[in-house]
C-alpha positions as CSV (number, residue, x, y, z in Angstrom):
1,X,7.3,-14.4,12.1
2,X,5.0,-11.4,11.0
3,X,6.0,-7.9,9.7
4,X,7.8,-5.8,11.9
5,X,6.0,-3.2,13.5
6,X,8.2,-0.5,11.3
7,X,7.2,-2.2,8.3
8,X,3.5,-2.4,9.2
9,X,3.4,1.3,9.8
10,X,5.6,2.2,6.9
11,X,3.0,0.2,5.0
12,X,0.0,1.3,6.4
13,X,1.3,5.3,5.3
14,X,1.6,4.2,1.9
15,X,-2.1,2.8,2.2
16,X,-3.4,5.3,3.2
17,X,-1.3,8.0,0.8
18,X,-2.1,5.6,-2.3
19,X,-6.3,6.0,-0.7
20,X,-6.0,9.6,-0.4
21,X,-5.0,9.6,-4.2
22,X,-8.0,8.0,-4.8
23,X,-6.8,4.1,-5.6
24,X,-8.7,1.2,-5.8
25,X,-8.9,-2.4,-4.0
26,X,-6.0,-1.0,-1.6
27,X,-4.9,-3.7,0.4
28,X,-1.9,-5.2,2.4
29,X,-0.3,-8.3,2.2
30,X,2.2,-9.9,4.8
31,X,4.8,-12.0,3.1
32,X,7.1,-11.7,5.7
33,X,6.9,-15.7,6.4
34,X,7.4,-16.7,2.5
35,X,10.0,-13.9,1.5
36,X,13.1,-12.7,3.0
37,X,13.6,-9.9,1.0
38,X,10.9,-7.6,2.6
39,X,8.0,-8.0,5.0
40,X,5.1,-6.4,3.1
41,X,3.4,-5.4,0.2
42,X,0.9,-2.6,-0.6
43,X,-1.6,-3.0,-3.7
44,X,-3.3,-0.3,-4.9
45,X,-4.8,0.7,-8.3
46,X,-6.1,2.6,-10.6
47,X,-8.2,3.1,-13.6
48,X,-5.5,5.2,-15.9
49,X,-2.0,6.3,-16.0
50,X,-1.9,9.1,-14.8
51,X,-3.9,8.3,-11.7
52,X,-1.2,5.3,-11.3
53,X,1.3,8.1,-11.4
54,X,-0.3,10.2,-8.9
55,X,-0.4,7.5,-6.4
56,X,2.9,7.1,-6.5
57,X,3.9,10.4,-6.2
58,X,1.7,10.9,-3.3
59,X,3.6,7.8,-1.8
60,X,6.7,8.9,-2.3
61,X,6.0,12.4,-0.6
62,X,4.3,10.6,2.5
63,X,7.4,8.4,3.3
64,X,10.0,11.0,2.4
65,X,8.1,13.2,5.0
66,X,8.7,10.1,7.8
67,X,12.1,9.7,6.9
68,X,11.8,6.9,4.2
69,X,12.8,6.8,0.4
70,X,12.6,4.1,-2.1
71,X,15.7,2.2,-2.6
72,X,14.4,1.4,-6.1
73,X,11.4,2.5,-8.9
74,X,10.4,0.7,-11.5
75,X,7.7,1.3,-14.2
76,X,7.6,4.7,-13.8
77,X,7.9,5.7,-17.6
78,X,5.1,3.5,-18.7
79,X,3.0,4.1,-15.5
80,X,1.3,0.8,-15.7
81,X,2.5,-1.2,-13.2
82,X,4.8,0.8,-10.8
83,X,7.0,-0.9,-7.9
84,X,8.5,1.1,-4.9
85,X,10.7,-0.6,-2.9
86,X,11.2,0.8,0.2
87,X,13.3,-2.7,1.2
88,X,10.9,-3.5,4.4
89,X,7.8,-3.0,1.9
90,X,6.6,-3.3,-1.4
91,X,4.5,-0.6,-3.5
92,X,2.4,-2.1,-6.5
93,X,0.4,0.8,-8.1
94,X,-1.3,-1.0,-11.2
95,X,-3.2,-0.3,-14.1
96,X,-6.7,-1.4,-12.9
97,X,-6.5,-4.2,-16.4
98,X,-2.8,-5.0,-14.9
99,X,-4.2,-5.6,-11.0
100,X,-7.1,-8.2,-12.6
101,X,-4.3,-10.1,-15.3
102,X,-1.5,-10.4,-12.9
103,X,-4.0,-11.0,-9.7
104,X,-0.7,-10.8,-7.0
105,X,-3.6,-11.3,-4.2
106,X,-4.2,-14.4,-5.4
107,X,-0.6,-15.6,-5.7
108,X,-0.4,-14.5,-2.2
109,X,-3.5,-15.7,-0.8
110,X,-1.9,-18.2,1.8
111,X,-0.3,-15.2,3.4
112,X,-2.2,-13.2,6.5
113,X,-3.3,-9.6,5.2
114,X,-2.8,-6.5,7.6
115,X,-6.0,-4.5,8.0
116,X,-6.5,-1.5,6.2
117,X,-9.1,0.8,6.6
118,X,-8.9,4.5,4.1
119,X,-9.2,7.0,7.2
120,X,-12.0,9.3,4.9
121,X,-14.4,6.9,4.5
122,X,-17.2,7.7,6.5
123,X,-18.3,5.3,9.0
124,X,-21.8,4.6,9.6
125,X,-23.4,7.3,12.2
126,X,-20.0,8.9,12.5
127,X,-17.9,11.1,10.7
128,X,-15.4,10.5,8.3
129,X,-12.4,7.9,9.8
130,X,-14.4,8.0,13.0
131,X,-14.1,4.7,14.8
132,X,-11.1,3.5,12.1
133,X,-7.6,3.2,14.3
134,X,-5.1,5.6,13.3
135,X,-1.6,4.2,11.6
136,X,-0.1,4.3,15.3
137,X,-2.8,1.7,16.8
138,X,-3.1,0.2,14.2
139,X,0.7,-0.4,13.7
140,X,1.1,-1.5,17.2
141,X,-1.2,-4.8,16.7
């Protein structure tokens, strides 16, 4: 069983809303064989709080503009390691020192990855996004 379609667009706006923010090692993880409890999860980070912050504001605003809110937040006060759970998918916005300690890619490296790619950077001999799939293609795979 893989990630839902739903969930794979749902996460692939909060990649790309975390990217526009300007996060780091953004990347999407399908643990929808191993957990039960959601299908996805977005990892994203940053070098400082309040870039963490922004993120997930950013996040937020994206899915609240599709129709989707958070069921939960946590971390928010100390803005180091933030969760959004938006029950389908998972938002981890980390501290960039919390991202390399806690290393959830590596706990979840026996799970399949969904294929992000930040819509504004600029492909070779093309513009910026050119040739990348947009969230609908890319959701449909």
């Amino acid at each position: 069983m893989t990630a839902s379609p739903e969930a794979r667009e749902t996460a692939l706006l909060a990649a790309q809303a975390a990217a526009d923010k300007l996060a780091v090692d953004v990347s999407i993880v399908d643990v929808s064989e191993r957990l039960a409890i959601t299908d996805a999860f977005v990892l994203a980070s940053a070098p400082n709080e309040r870039q963490v912050q922004a993120i997930v504001d950013e996040v937020e605003e994206r899915l609240r503009e599709h129709g989707v809110k958070p069921v939960r937040r946590e971390g928010v006060a100390e803005a180091r390691w933030v969760l959004l759970d938006f029950v389908d998918v998972v938002v981890h916005v980390q501290h960039a020192e919390e991202r390399a300690y806690y290393a959830l890619e590596r706990l979840w490296k026996d799970c399949p990855t969904i294929p992000f790619t930040d819509a504004a950077v600029p492909v070779p001999g093309g513009s910026p996004g050119a040739g990348a799939p947009s969230v609908a293609e890319t959701a449909g795979q």
